[in-house]
C-alpha positions, 0 to 999 in steps of 0.5 A: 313427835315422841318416838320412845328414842333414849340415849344408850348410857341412859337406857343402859341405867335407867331403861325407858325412865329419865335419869333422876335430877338433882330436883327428884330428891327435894321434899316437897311439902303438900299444899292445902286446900286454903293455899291452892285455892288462894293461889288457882283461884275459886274457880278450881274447886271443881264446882260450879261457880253457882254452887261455890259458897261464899266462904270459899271465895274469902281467905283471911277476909280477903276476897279471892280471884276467879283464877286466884293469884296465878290468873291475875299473874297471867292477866297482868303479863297480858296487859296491853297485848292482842290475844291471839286465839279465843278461848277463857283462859286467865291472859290467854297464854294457855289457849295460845299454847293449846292452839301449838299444841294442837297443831304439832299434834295434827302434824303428829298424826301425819306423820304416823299416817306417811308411808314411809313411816309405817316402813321405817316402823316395820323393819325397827320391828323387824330388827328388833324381834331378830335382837330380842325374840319378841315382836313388838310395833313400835319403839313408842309401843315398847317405851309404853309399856305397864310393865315399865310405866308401872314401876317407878325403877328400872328392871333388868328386862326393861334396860335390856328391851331400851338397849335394844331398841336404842340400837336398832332405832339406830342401825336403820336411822330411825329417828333420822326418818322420823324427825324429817318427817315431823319437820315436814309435816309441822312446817307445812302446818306453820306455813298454812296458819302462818299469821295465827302463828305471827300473832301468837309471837307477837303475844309472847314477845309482849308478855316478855316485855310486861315480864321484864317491867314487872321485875324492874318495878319490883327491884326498884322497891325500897327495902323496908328497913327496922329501927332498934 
């Protein structure tokens, strides 16, 4: 569960946004329109598939999947393997994913709803007026903000709202309350859908195998070699 929670050396710097990475400096190129629909497929045009032309479902006189490169990708990596949870996503990985996803989300809810989370909220609140002079909710709340989700740099007041809430989260063991409760609340959760769960393992280990076969065929190619 997201509990708005940053390191102090991080907070101290950048505040409530995430330290950049050597990865925020590389310039990326912008894709067109021909290169995302080879590489997602027709289907992601956002039309209907009753009103996407023909032309659109041809590139260099090549017919293009229904999910394009990346979906017949996903199919290929599920091949043979028992899909776990219905849904319409190429392979199936996707609706696996989404089923987790919706589980931690219901333990999410939980959790906010447990008492003991609502008084583990209220004195973080407590501590944090007493810091800063202003009340707030929430560490999630304060994390939130437009004031510091609009801006893409760190202000002054905001390293100083993330210091303080870092600190308070601290003193009252916050994240120490928060967190057992969420490992509670999503093992129950496990422990009621355990054999959906089973199943989706089961799916993610055979498309690691199909993964690993796949890269052993590829490295097996011989490499074409030019005469002259």
């Amino acid at each position: 569960m997201d509990d708005g929670f940053v390191p102090e050396t991080q907070a101290r710097s950048y505040g409530f946004h995430s330290a950049p990475s050597a990865a925020d400096d590389t310039a990326y190129l912008p894709a067109d329109d021909d290169v995302l629909r080879v590489l997602n497929g027709w289907s992601q045009t956002g039309k209907g598939a009753e009103t996407v032309s023909k032309e659109e479902k041809i590139f260099n006189k090549i017919p293009i999947a229904e999910y394009g490169c990346s979906g017949e990708a996903q199919k290929k990596l599920s091949r043979g393997a028992s899909r776990p949870v219905a849904g319409q996503s190429p392979g199936g990985e996707a609706d696996a994913l989404n089923y987790v996803l919706t589980l931690r989300k219901q333990a999410g809810n939980q959790v906010r709803s447990d008492p003991r989370f609502k008084s583990i909220t209220a004195r973080w609140a407590s501590c944090y007026v007493k810091a800063t002079g202003t009340y707030v909710s929430s560490p999630l709340l304060l994390a939130r903000d437009p004031r510091w989700t609009s801006r893409n740099r760190a202000t002054t007041a905001e390293v100083r709202a993330a210091v303080s809430s870092n600190r308070c989260q601290l003193r009252i063991n916050y994240l120490g309350v928060t967190d057992s409760l969420t490992a509670a609340y999503e093992q129950r959760l496990a422990d009621s859908h355990s054999s959906q769960l089973r199943a989706i393992s089961a799916f993610l280990r055979a498309r690691l195998r199909n993964a690993t076969v796949a890269i052993e065929q590829e490295r097996t190619i011989p490499t074409p070699t030019h005469n002259g």
